[in-house]
C-alpha positions as CSV (number, residue, x, y, z in Angstrom):
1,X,1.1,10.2,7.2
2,X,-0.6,7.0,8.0
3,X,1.2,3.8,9.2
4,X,-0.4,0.5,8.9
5,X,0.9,-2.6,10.6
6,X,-0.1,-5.6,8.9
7,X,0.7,-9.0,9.8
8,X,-1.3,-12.2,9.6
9,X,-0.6,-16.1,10.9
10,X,2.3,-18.0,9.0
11,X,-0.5,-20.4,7.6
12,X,-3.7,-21.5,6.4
13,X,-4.1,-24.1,9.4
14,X,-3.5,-21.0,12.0
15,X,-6.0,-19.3,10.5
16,X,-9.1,-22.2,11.1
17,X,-11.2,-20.5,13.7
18,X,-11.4,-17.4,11.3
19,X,-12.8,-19.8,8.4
20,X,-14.8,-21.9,10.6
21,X,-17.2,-18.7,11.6
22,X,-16.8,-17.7,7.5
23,X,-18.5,-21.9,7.2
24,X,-21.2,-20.2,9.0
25,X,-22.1,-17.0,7.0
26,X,-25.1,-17.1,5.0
27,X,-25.0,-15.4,1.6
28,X,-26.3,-12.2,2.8
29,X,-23.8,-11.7,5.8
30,X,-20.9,-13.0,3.2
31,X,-22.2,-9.9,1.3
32,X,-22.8,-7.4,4.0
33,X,-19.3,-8.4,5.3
34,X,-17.7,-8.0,2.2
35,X,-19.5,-4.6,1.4
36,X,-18.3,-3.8,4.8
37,X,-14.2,-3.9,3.9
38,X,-14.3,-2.7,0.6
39,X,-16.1,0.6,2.1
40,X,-12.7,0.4,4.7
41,X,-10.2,-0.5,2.0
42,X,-11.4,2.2,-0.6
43,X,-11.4,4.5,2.0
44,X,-7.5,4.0,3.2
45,X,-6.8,3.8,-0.6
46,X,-8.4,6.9,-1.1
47,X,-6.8,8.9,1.5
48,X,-4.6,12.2,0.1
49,X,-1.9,11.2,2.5
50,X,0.6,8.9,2.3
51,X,0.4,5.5,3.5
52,X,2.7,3.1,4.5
53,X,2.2,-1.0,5.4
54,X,5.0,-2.0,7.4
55,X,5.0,-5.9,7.1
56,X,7.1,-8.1,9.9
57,X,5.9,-11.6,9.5
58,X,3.1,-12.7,6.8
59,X,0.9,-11.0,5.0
60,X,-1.7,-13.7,3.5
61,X,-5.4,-13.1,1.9
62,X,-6.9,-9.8,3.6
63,X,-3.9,-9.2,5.1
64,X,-2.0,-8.6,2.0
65,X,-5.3,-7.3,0.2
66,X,-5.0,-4.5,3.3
67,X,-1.1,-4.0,2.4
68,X,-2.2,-3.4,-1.3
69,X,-4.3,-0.3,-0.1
70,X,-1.3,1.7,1.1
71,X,1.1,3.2,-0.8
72,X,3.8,1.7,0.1
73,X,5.2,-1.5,1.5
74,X,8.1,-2.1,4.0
75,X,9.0,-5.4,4.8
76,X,10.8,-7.9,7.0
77,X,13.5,-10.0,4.7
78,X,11.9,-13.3,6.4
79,X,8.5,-12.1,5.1
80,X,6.0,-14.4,3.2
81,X,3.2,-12.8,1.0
82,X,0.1,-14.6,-0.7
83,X,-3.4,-14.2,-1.9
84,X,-4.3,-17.9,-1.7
85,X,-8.4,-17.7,-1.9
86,X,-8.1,-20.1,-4.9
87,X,-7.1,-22.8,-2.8
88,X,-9.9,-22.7,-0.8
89,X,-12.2,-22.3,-3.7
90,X,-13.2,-18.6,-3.6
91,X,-11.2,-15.5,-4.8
92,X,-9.9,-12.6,-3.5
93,X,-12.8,-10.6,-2.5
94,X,-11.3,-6.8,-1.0
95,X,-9.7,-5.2,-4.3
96,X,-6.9,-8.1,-4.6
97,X,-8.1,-8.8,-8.2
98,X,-7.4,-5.3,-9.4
99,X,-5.2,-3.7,-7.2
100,X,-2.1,-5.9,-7.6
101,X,-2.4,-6.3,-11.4
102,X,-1.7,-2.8,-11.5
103,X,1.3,-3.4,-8.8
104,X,2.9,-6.1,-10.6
105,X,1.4,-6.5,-13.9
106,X,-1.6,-9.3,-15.5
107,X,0.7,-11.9,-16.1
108,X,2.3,-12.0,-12.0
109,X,-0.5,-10.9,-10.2
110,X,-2.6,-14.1,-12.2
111,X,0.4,-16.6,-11.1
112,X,-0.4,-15.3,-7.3
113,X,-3.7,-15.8,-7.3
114,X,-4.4,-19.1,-9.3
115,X,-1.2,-20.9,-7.5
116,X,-1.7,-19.1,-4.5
117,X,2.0,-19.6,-3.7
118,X,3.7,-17.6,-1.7
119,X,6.2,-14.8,-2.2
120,X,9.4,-14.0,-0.6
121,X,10.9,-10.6,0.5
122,X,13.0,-10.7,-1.9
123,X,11.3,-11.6,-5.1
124,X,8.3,-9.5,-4.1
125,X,10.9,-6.2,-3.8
126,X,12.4,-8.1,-7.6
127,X,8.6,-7.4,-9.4
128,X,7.5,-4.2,-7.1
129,X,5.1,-5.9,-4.4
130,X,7.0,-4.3,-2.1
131,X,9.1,-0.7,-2.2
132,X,11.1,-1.5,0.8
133,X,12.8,-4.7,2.5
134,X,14.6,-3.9,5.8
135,X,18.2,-5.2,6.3
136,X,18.3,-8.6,8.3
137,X,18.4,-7.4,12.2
138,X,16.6,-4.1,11.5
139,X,13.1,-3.3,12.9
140,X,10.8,-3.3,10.0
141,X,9.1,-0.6,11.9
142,X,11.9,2.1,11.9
143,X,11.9,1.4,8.7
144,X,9.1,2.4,8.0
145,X,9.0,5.1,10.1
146,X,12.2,6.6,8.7
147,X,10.5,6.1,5.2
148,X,7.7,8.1,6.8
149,X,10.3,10.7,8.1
150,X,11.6,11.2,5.1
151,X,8.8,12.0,3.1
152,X,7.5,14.3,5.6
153,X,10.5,16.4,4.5
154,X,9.1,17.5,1.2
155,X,6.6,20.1,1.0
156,X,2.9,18.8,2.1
157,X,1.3,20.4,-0.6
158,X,3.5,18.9,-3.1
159,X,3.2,15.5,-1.7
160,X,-0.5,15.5,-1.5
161,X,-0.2,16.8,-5.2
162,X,2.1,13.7,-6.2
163,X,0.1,11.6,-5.1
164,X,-3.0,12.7,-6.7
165,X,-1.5,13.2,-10.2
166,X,-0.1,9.3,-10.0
167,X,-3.2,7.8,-8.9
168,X,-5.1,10.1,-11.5
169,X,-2.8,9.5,-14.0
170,X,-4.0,5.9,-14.4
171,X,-6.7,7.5,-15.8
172,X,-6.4,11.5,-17.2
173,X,-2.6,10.9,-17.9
174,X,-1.2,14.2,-18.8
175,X,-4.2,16.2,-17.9
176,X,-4.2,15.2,-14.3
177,X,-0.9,16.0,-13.8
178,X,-1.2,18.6,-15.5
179,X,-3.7,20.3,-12.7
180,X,-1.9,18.9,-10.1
181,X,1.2,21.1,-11.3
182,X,-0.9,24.0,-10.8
183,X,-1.7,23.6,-7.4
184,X,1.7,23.8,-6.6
185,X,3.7,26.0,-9.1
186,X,2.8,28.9,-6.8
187,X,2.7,28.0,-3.5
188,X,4.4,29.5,-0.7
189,X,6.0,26.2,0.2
190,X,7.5,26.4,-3.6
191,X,9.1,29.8,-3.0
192,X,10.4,28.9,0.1
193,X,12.1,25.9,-1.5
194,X,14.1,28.1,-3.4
195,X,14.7,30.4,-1.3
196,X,16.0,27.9,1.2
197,X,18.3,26.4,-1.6
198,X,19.8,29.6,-2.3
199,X,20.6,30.1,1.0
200,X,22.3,26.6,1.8
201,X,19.8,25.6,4.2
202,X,16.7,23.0,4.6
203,X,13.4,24.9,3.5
204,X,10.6,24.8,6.5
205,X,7.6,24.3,5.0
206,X,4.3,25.4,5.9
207,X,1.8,23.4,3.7
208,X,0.7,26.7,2.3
């Protein structure tokens, strides 16, 4: 399990000395720089574990393009979201353009990024931006980590296989799952889980 903390400045203006030293980039460090964390957020996307963002303030440009590498999303109610590159005459350049289309659909993810407006907590948990949004009061961190906790219950295996089926899916559909399935149909952790429900207790699995 992998927890990611993402949070980034309230607003544009907060954010000048990063822009100011992006002013000074040539085309080839632009490139090189962008290279650079699409290698790092193909490789968190990629990742066979689960992966969780746990968002307190804002999330705006990179630091929601970061959020949309994880697989899920926990957030603060007070939190903002946006992918505002448009505005400053550029688009989203780490995954933005693809990834949340497939997160909230064409028509929503295009209404983000060419208004670059901002989204509330709760209108981004309305369209699925976000899985989770933590009660008002609660540490958005132990919500995340009891989202974490949680998970961890179910069998490794299984939710290594989940995972991979989904994000195959987009692409092999049936098929994928389909292979996925038979990692797991006849793993120790899958006897066990019957056993233990037989037996009125929690299984203890071994990732076997």
């Amino acid at each position: 399990m992998l927890l990611v903390y993402t949070n980034r400045s309230s607003s544009l203006t907060e954010d000048d000395a990063f822009f100011q030293e992006r002013k000074t980039f040539s085309q080839a460090e632009t490139s090189t720089f962008l290279t650079y964390l699409n290698v790092t957020f193909s490789l968190l996307s990629s990742l066979s574990i689960p992966t969780i963002s746990a968002i307190s303030t804002h999330a705006h440009g990179g630091g929601l393009e970061l959020a949309l590498t994880t697989d899920f999303r926990v957030v603060s109610p007070t939190v903002q979201l946006s992918l505002p590159e448009t505005r400053l005459g550029i688009i989203p350049g780490a995954g933005g353009t693809y990834r949340l289309p497939r997160l909230i659909g064409r028509s929503r993810a295009l209404d983000m990024m060419m208004t670059g407006r901002r989204v509330g907590a709760q209108e981004a948990l309305n369209f699925g931006l976000v899985s989770r949004c933590c009660d008002e009061g609660r540490d958005v961190n132990e919500e995340a980590i009891e989202l974490a906790k949680k998970i961890c219950e179910g069998g490794p295996l299984a939710i290594t296989a989940v995972k991979r089926a989904v994000d195959g899916g987009w692409e092999g559909g049936l098929g994928v799952e389909g292979l996925a399935y038979q990692g797991v149909v006849n793993s120790d952790d899958k006897f066990e889980a019957l056993n233990a429900f037989a037996e009125k207790r929690k299984p203890v699995f071994k990732g076997k």
